[in-house]
C-alpha angles and dihedrals in degrees: 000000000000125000097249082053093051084055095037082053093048090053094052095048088045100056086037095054086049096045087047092042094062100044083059095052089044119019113045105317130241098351094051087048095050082044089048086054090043087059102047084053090054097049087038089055097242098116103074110175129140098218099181094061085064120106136180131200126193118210125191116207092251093239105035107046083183084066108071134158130190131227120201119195102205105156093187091061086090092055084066087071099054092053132234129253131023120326092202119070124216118275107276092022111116128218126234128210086353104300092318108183096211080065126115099199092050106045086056086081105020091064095035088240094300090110109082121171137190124245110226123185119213115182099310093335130099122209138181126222119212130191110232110229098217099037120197094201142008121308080352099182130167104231091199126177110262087224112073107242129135132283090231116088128246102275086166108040091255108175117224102354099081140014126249121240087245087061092047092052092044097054099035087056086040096056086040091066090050082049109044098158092041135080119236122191135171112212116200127205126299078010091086104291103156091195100031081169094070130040129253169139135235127208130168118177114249111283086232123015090243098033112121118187114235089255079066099048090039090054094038087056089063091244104121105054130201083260097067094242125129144136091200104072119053082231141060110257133172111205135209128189126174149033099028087223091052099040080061096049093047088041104052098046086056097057093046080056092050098047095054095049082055086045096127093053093031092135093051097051125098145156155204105228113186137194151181138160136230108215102196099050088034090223124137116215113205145193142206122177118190112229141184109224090221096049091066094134153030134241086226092053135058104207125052130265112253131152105303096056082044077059087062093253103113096202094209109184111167120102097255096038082062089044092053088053093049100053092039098256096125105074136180086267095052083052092048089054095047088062092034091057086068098047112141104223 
């Protein structure tokens, strides 16, 4: 990109952020800013899915109706993993963090200044929200931190160059409450993170205002207890619910728990760890999913299981995969192995 681009780029990021910035502050807060800058990737052409070819199928457990999972059939979701823009820069133009594409630097050329994000602050920390090309759900955006650090948590103290678990909790239920009608999740590595090499979050607004994913109904039932346990989710889940300070608190102190019992395999350990917020009880729901960095997929499903299928919505995208849901050959029980293929024991 030429320097008059660069500071054509930097203009235009600057008058969108203000004009962001003050939808925020006036029209509906975080989540009508993050629709405002939807909107603008559309228009600009960056947002590239092809929403109609999408299809849902809802399955009940054939002997419990109250069990249900979901199948969506997205065959763009596997153009996600073949990235999106040039892989060459300009000439003069340098690379950072060898072409990362959370990377504002480098976005700036590899998307030929049609990718604009939106700079968010949580606490002391900045972070950019980026619109994903080939969503999987509504107003689907990467938050990702505006340093470049890894996805996986601090296992070692290691000041600087990770976050702790309490920092990811913190910022993912704080940008819940900014988000009350939308799903967050941090995906660790090997657990669907799609840029295990920089850190950060997903969240997509609820496909309906009232719509709650089967891990939600599972967990409201009182079937999946603080203690992980559960014969009702085809997972292993640990749930939260409450004050978002002290969901953090509990929760932390679980998962510190958790890491020193897995002590002997600690750098292989890894997690989904999900979260939304109720406004009008002011309460924060959250999720954390034990994984195994190397049991990231199934042998009945091509991509890997991240947070969205831990939901209970299993996004299948290859060819056959759509043909097996369309002659009935994909059941409530295919969808229950593939989760239980991923099963942190």
């Amino acid at each position: 990109m030429s320097e008059f681009n660069r500071e054509k780029y930097s203009e235009i990021w600057t008058d969108l952020n203000r004009r962001l910035k003050h939808i925020e502050r006036t029209d509906g807060g975080l989540a009508a800013a993050l629709e405002a800058l939807s909107d603008q990737q559309r228009d600009q052409g960056f947002i590239q899915d092809n929403v109609h070819l999408v299809r849902r199928y809802h399955f009940d457990h054939p002997e419990d109706p109250t069990r249900s999972l979901v199948a969506q059939y997205n065959p763009v979701r596997a153009l996600r993993f073949e990235g999106a823009g040039n892989s060459t820069p300009p000439a003069g133009t340098g690379v950072k963090h060898d072409g990362c594409f959370l990377c504002r630097d480098n976005i700036q050329w590899q998307h030929g200044g049609a990718e604009m994000g939106y700079e968010i602050d949580v606490d002391s920390t900045r972070y950019i929200a980026w619109m994903n090309p080939y969503p999987l759900m509504p107003v689907h955006c990467v938050i990702a931190s505006n340093d470049h650090i890894p996805q996986a948590w601090c296992t070692n103290g290691a000041a600087g160059s990770c976050l702790s678990v309490e920092k990811i909790l913190e910022d993912l239920i704080t940008l819940s409450q900014r988000l009350p009608r939308y799903v967050g999740f941090y995906n660790g590595t090997g657990a669907g993170a799609s840029i295990p090499g920089h850190f950060h979050f997903q969240f997509f607004k609820r496909p309906a205002s009232d719509a709650s994913f089967p891990l939600e109904v599972a967990a409201r039932k009182s079937r999946i207890t603080s203690h992980g346990t559960n014969d009702y989710y085809p997972i292993a889940v640990v749930y939260w619910r409450g004050d978002p300070q002290e969901v953090v608190e509990s929760a932390s102190g679980w998962i510190r728990d958790w890491l020193v019992r897995n002590g002997h395999q600690v750098s292989s350990i890894s997690a989904n760890i999900l979260s939304t917020f109720d406004d009008a009880q002011k309460k924060v729901e959250l999720f954390f999913v034990p994984r195994h960095h190397l049991r990231s997929q199934s042998p009945e499903l091509s991509g890997m299981i991240g947070g969205i299928e831990v939901l209970g919505e299993v996004i299948f995208s290859s060819d056959e995969e759509g043909q097996r849901l369309e002659v009935g050959k994909i059941d409530y029980h295919t969808l229950e192995r593939i989760l239980e293929a991923v099963r942190f024991d």
